[in-house]
N, C-alpha and C positions, 0 to 999 in steps of 0.2 A: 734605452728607455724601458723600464719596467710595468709591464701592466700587472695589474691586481684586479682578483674578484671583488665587485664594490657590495654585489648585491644581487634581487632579483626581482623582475615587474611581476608584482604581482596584481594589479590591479589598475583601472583609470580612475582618477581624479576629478571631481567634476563632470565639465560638458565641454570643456575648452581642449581638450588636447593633452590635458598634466599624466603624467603618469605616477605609479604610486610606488616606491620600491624600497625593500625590506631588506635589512640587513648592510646599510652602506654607514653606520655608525659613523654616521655627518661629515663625511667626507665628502657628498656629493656636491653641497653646494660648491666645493674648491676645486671642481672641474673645468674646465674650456670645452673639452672634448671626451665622449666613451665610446668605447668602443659595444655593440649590442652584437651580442653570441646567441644560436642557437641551432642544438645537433641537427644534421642535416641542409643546415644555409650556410650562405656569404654572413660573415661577418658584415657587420656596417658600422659607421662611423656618425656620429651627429654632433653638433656642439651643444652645449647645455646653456640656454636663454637665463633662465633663473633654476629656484631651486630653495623648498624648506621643509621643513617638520610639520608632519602631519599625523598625529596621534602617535601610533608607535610604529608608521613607517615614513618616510621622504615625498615628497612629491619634487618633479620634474617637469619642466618645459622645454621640451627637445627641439630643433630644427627638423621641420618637416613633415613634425605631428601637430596636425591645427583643430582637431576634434577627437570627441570620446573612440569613436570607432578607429580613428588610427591607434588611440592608446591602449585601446582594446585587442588591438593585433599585436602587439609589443608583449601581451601577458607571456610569462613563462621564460623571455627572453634574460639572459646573465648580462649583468651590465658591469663592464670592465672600466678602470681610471687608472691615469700614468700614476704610479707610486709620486713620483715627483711629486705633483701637482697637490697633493693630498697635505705635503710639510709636516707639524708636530702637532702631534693630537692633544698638547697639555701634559700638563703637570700631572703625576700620577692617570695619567687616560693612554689605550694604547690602540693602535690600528689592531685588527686582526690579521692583517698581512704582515704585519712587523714580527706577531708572534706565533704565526704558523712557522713549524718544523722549529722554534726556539728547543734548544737542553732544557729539563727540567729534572733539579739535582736538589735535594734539600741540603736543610742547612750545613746537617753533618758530611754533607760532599758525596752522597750517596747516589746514585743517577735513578731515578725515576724514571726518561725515557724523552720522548719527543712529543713536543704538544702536534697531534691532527685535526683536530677539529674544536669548535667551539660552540656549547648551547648556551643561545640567549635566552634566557627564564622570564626574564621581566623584572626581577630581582638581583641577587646575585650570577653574574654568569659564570660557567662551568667549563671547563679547560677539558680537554678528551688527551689523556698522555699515555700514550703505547708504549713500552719498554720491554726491559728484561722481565720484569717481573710481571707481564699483561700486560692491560689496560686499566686503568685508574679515572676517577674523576675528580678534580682538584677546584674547589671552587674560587674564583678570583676575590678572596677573602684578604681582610689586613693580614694577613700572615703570610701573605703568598708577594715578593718581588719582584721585579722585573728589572733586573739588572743590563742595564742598556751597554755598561761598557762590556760587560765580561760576555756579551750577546748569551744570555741564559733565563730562565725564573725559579727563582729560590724559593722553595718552600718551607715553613718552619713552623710544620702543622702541629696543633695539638697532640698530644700523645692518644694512638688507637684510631687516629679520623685514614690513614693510609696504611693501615694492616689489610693485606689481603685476607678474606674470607677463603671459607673452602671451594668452592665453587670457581672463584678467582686461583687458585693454588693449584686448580684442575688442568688452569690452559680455558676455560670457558670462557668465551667473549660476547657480547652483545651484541647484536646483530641490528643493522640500520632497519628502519623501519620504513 
């Protein structure tokens, strides 16, 4: 059984107990069970009661949080889900677990590098691909694939959108904020 990052509490829900958690790109309600991380604790395990969309993060009804102040103590905590449990995100839609560490090669078979990370914009989201050649940012635009059999994502950017600059050409990388 694979566990995957679903997300993170960032906040309580109401007065009842919900918690509020960002970045589980609606995989939460297809949980039974997650696992709640954080540095320095036991891991713990809770079942998930319910579970929806709430603006532009999830809410949650955990086992065991029956008001704001326990979902107050939960902030900050990483909320993990069995990959299992999660299934198929749809047609053209893709887990973030699915496409962390994917190849990303463009069309001409050219390697680009490994996707690491992912910004959600609010708009289109942004792909963070480490390679030979840097780091890139590759937006999850129609021109961009996800080739499920060949486990890779194809990109078949516009001419000049993945030219490295000079700065890029230097070795200079972006540093997390």
């Amino acid at each position: 059984m694979a566990w995957v990052r679903l997300g993170t509490v960032v906040r309580a829900v109401g007065l009842d107990g919900k918690v509020g958690v960002a970045g589980t790109e609606g995989a939460l309600p297809r949980m039974s069970t997650v696992a709640l991380r954080r540095a320095g604790q036991a891991e713990t395990e809770r079942k998930v009661l319910s579970a929806g969309p709430q603006g532009r993060i999830w809410w949650a009804r955990l086992e065991g949080v029956e008001d704001r102040t326990g979902a107050e103590a939960l902030r900050g905590c990483e909320v993990w889900g069995r990959r299992e449990e999660m299934g198929d995100a749809g047609e053209g839609r893709h887990f973030w677990a699915d496409l962390e560490g994917m190849p990303v090669v463009e069309a001409s078979g050219v390697e680009l590098g490994r996707v690491v990370e992912l910004y959600v914009t609010g708009g289109v989201d942004v792909l963070v691909v480490r390679g030979p050649g840097g780091e890139r940012l590759v937006p999850l635009a129609p021109w961009v694939t996800v080739d499920r059999e060949q486990g890779r994502v194809v990109v078949d950017a516009p001419p000049g959108l993945l030219e490295l600059d000079e700065e890029e050409e230097r070795g200079t990388q972006r540093r997390p904020t």
